[in-house]
C-alpha positions as CSV (number, residue, x, y, z in Angstrom):
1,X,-19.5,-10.1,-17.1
2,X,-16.2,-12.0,-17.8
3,X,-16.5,-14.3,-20.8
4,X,-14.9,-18.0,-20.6
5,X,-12.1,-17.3,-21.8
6,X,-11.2,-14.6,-19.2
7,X,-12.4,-16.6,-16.4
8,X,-9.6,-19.7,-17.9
9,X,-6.9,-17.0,-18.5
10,X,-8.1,-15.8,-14.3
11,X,-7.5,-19.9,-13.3
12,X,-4.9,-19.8,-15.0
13,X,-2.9,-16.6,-13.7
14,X,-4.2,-17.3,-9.9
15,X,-2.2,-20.9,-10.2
16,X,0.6,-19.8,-11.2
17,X,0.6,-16.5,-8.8
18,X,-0.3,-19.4,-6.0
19,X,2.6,-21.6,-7.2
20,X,4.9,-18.4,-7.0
21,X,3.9,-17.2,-3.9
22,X,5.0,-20.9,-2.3
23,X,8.0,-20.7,-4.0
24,X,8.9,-17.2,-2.6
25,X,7.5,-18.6,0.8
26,X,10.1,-22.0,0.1
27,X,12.8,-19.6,-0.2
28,X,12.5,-17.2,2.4
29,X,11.8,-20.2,4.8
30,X,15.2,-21.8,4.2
31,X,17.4,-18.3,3.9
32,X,19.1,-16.1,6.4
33,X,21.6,-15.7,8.6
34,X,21.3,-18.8,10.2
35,X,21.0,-21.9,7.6
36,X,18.8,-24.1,7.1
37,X,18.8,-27.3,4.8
38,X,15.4,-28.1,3.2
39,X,15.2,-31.1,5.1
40,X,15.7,-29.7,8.6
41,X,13.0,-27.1,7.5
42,X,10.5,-29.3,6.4
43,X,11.4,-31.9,9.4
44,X,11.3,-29.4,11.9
45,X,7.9,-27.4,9.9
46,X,6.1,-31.0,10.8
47,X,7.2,-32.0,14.1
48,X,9.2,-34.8,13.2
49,X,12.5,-32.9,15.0
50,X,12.6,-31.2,17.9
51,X,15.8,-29.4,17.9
52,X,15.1,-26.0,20.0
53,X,17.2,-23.4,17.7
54,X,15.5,-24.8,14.5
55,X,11.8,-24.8,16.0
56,X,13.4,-20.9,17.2
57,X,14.2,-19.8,14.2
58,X,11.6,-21.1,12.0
59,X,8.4,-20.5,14.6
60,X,9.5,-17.5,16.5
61,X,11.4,-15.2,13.7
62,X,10.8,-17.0,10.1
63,X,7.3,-17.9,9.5
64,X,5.8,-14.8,11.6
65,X,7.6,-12.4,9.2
66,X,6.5,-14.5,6.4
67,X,2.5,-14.4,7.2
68,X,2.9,-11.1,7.9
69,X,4.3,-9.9,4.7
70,X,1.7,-12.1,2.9
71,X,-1.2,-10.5,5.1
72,X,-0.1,-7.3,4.5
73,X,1.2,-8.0,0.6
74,X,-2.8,-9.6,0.4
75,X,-4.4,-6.3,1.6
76,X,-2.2,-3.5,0.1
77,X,-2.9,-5.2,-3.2
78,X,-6.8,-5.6,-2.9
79,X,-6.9,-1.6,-1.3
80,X,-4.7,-0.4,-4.6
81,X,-7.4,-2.3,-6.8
82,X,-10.0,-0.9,-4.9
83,X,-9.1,2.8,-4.9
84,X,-8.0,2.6,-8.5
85,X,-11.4,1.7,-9.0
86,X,-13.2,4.4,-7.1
87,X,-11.5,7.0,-8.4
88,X,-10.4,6.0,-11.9
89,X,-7.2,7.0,-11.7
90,X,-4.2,4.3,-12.1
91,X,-1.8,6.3,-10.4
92,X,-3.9,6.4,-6.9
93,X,-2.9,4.4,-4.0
94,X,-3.1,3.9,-0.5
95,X,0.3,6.1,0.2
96,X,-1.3,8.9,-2.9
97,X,-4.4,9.3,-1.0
98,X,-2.8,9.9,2.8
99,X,-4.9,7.3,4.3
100,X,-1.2,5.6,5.0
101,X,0.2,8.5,6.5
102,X,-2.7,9.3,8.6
103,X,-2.4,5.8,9.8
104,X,1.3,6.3,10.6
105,X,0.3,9.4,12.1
106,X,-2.1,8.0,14.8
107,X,0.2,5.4,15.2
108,X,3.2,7.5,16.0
109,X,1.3,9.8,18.3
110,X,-0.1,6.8,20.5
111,X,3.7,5.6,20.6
112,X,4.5,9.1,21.8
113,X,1.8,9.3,24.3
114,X,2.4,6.0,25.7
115,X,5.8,5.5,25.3
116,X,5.6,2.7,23.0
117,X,8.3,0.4,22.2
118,X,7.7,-1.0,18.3
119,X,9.7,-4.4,19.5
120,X,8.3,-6.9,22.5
121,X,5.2,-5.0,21.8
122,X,2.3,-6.2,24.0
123,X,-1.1,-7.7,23.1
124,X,-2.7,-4.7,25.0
125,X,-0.5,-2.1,23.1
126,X,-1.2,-4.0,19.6
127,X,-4.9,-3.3,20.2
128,X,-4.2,0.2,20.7
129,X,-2.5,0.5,18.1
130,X,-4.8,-1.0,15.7
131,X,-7.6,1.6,17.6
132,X,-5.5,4.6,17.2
133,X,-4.5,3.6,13.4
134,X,-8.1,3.1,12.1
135,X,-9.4,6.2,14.2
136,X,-6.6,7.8,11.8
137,X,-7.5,6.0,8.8
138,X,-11.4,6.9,8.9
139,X,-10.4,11.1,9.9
140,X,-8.4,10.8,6.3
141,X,-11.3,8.6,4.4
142,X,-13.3,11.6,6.0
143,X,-11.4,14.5,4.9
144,X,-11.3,13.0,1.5
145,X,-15.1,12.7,0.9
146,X,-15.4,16.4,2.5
147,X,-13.1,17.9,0.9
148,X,-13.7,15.9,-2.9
149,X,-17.0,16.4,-3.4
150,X,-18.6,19.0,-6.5
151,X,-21.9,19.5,-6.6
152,X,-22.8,17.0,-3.8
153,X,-21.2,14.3,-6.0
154,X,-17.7,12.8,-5.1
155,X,-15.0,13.7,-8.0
156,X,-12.7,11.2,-8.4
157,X,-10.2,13.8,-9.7
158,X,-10.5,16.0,-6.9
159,X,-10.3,13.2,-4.7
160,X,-6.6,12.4,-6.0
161,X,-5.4,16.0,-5.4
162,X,-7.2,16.6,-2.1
163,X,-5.3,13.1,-1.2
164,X,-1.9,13.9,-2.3
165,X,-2.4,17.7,0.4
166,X,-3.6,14.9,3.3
167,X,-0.4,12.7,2.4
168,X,2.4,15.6,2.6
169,X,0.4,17.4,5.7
170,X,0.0,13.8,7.8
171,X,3.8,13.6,6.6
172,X,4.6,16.7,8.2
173,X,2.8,16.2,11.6
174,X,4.6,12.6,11.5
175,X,8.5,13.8,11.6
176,X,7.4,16.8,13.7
177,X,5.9,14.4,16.4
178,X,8.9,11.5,15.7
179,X,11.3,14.7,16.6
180,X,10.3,15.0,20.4
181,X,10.3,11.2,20.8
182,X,13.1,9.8,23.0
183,X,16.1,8.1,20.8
184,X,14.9,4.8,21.6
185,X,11.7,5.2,20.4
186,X,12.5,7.7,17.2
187,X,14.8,5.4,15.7
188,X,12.5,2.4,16.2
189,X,9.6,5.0,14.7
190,X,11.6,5.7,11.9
191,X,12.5,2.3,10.7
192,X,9.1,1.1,11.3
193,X,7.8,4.2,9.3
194,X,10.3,3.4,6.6
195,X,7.8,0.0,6.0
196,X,10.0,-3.3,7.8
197,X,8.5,-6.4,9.1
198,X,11.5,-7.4,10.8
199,X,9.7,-7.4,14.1
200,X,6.7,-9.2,13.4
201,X,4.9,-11.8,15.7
202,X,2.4,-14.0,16.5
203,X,0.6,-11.7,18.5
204,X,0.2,-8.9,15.4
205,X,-0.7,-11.8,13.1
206,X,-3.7,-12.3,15.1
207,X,-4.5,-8.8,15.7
208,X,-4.4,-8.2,12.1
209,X,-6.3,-11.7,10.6
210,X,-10.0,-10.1,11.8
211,X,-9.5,-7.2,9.3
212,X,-8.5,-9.9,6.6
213,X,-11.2,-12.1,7.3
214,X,-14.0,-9.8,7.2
215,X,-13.5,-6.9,5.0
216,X,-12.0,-8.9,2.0
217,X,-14.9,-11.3,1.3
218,X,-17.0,-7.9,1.3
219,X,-14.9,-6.0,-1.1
220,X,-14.7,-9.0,-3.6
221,X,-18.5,-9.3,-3.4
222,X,-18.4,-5.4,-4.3
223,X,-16.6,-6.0,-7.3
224,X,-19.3,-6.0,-10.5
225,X,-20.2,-2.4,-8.4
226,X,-17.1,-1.6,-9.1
227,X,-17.6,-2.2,-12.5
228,X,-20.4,0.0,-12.8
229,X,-18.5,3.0,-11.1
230,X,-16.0,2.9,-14.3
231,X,-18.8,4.2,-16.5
232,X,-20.0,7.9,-16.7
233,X,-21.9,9.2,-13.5
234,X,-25.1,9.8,-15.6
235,X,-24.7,5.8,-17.0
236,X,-24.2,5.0,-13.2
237,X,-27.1,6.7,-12.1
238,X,-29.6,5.7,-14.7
239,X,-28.7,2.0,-13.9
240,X,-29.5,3.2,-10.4
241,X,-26.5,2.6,-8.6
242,X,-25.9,4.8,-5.4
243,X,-22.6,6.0,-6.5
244,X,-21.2,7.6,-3.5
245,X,-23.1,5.1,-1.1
246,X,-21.1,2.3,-2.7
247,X,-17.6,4.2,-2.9
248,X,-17.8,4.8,1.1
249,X,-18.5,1.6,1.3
250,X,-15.8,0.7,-0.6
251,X,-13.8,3.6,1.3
252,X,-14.4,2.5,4.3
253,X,-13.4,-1.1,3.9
254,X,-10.2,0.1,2.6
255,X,-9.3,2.3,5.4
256,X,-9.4,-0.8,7.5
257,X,-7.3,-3.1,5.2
258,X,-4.7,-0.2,5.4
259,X,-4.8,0.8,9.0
260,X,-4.2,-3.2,9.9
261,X,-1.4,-3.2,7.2
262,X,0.3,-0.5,8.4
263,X,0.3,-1.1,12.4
264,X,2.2,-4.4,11.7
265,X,4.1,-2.8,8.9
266,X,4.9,1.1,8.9
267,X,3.8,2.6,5.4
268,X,4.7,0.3,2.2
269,X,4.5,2.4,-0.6
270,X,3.7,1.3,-4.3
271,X,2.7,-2.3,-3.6
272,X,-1.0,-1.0,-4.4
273,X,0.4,1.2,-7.4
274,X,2.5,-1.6,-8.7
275,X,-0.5,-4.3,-7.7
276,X,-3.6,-3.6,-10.6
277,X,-1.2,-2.4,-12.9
278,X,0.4,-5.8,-13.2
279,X,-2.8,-7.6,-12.9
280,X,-4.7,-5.9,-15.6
281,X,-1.9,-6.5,-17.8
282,X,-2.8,-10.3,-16.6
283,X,-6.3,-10.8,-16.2
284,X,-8.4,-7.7,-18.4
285,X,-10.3,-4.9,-16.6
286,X,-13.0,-6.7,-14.7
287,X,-12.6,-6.0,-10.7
288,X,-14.1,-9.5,-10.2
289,X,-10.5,-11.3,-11.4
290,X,-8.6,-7.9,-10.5
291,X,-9.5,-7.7,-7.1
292,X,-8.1,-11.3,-6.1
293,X,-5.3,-11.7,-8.3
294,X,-4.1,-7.8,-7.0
295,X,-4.4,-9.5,-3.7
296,X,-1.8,-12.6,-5.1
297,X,0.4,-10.1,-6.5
298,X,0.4,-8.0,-3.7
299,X,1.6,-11.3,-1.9
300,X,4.4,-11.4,-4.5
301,X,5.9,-8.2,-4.2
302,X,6.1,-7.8,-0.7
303,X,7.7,-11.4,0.5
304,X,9.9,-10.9,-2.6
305,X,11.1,-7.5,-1.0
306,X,11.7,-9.0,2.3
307,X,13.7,-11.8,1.0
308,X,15.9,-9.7,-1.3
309,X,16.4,-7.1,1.7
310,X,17.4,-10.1,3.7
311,X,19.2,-12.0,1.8
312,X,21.3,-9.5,-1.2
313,X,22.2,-7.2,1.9
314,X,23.3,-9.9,4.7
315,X,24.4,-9.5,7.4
316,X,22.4,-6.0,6.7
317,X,18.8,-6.2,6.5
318,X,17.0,-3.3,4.0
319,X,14.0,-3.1,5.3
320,X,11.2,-4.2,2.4
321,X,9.3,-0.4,1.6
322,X,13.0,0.3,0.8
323,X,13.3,-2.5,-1.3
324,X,10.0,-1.9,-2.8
325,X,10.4,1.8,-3.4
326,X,13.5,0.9,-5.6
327,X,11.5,-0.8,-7.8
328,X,8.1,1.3,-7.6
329,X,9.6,5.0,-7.8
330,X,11.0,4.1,-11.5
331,X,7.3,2.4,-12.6
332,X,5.6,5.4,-10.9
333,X,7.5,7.7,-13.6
334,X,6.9,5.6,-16.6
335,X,3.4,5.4,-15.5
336,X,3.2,9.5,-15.3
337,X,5.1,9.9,-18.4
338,X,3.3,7.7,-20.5
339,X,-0.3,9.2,-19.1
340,X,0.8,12.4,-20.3
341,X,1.6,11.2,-23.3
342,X,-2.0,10.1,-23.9
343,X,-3.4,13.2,-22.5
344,X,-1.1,14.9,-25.5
């Protein structure tokens, strides 16, 4: 259990990440293409003006993208804590594991099928969306424990490798499906796929907040489990912990934190890499501050991406995986080297 001073230093890091995260919000509220004083934002924010193209652009296209992002920052951060957890491996993530690229899959194949438009989306189509994307998600959490398990016990190392096969095959069947789409529809695929949230709405906010709502309380109540799955499996067992009952628990949760991030989102890679990593540098090893403050960070990165991608490149927008990527490809090869170094 976290000693005194860990749960301060967790206060502590969670204000500041709070106090961050409302700056980022501040900023991304005011910026764009079309300008906006801080007193026309926070006058229009609060219904004291009524001027239609302010209450447009701050209701219909600013604060949608910046839930979003926060929703989806919130869960990519938590999942990225969670699988590090289960399998024991910092370099694992949602995109590592193919549980993103399944996701993307389903969702590109239902767009295909029904001739889906990404933009002006309906409330039915979101729906089937989210279906299609967590029928996607739970065939890769499936394939994973089928495929990882030794002995009738899950390894967490062959768990990683079996993941990174699912990631490049669901990649595959992706572009080969995006290929017979209609030009409309491919390019719309492929910048969705490429992780924007230029599009989002009101209507995908909603359809995402049940997944928030319920499977994050239960994955933070996981988290001295958690704990105990770092130890050796013999430890685990003799403390009698049902280690692979817990991490499909665990599993599953996360498959549904990921399929509702990336409907509304496409694939954002390395905000759950990037995520722990920071937060452990933060907060210490113990999933019950890692889990939340992942979640804050992951809240960090993501609106920071957006605003950078809308802001540094205007009138262009670069759509926030891009952004992201950047930032997360050099990190992911400091990361390898320096685990190799240990290994050495």
């Amino acid at each position: 259990m976290p000693n005194r001073k860990q749960n301060t230093r967790f206060i502590i890091v969670g204000s500041i990440g709070i106090a961050f995260t409302l700056l980022i919000f501040y900023f991304s509220l005011t910026s764009g293409t079309y300008p906006l004083t801080t007193s026309e934002t926070f006058r229009t924010l609060f219904g004291i003006d009524h001027i239609s193209n302010h209450e447009l652009v701050i209701f219909e296209f600013r604060m949608p993208r910046i839930v979003i992002g926060a929703l989806v920052g919130l869960a990519l951060g938590i999942v990225g804590a969670i699988l590090q957890g289960i399998t024991k491996n910092d370099l694992a993530d949602p995109g590592i594991l193919g549980i993103q690229s399944a996701v993307g899959l389903a969702v590109v194949l239902y767009m295909f099928i029904a001739q889906g438009n990404i933009n002006g989306m309906s409330s039915f189509g979101i729906v089937g969306m989210s279906v299609w994307g967590w029928i996607g998600g739970m065939v890769a959490a499936s394939l994973l424990f089928v495929l990882s398990r030794y002995r009738g016990e899950l390894d967490p190392k062959r768990l990683i490798l079996v993941g990174i096969a699912l990631n490049a095959g669901f990649g595959a069947l992706t572009l080969f499906i995006s290929l017979k789409m209609n030009p409309h529809d491919f390019e719309m695929a492929t910048v969705w796929l490429s992780g924007s949230i230029y599009s989002a709405s009101w209507q995908q906010i909603i359809s995402m907040l049940p997944w928030i709502i319920f499977i994050i309380p239960v994955l933070i109540w996981k988290a001295p489990i958690l704990n105990i799955l770092q130890l050796h499996e013999v430890a685990i067992i003799g403390l009698g912990v049902r280690a692979n009952r817990e991490r499909m628990i665990l599993l599953v949760g996360s498959v549904g934190l990921i399929s509702a991030s990336v409907i509304v989102s496409g694939s954002i890679s390395f905000v759950g890499l990037l995520a722990p990593h920071i937060t452990r540098r933060l907060v210490g090893i113990h999933h019950q501050h890692i889990i939340p403050i992942s979640g804050i960070v992951g809240v960090i990165l993501v609106l920071t991406g957006d605003w950078i991608g809308k802001t540094i490149f205007a009138p262009a927008e670069l759509p926030v995986g891009i952004v992201i990527s950047i930032i997360g490809v050099p990190y992911f090869i400091y990361l390898l080297i320096r685990k190799s170094r240990k290994v050495t």
